[in-house]
C-alpha positions in Angstrom: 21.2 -38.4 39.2 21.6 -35.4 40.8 19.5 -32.2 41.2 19.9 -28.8 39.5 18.6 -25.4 39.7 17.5 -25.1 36.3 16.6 -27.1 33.5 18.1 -27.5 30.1 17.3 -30.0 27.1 19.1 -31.3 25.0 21.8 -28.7 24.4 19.9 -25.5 24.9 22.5 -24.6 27.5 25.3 -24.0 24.9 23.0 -21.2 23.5 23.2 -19.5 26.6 26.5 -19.9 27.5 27.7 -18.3 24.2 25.1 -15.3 24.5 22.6 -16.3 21.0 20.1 -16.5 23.5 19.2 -14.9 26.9 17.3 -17.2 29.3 14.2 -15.6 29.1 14.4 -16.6 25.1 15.1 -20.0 25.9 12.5 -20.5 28.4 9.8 -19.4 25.4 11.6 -21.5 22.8 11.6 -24.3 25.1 9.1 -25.2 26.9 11.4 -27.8 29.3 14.0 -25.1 30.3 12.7 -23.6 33.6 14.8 -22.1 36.4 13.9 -23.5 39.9 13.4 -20.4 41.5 13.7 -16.3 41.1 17.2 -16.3 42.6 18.4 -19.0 40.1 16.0 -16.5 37.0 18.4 -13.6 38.3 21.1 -15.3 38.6 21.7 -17.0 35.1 20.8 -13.7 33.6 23.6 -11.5 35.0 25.8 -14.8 34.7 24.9 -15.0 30.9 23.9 -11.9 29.1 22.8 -12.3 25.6 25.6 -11.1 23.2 26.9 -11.1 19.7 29.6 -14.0 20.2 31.9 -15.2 17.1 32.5 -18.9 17.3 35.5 -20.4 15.0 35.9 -23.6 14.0 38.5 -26.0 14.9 40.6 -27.5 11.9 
């Protein structure tokens, strides 16, 4: 298993990667997801700002 720089259950990630959550909400809501460092914090907020996304379904 390899190392990361931040933690994410289950699939908390996907919140963040389609802005409904910044990381700073996540890391209330979930008590598991945890950067490593400041650099990482930083980082994964200017990566991933929170924003209203539109998701469609496929078929």
């Amino acid at each position: 298993m390899e190392e990361g720089d931040a933690r994410f259950p289950d699939l908390t990630f996907l919140q963040l990667l389609f802005g409904f959550r910044s990381f700073e909400e996540l890391m209330v809501a979930f008590v598991d997801c945890y950067p490593s460092d400041n650099t990482t914090r930083v980082l994964l907020r200017v990566l991933f700002p929170k924003r209203p996304s539109h998701v469609i379904p496929l078929g």
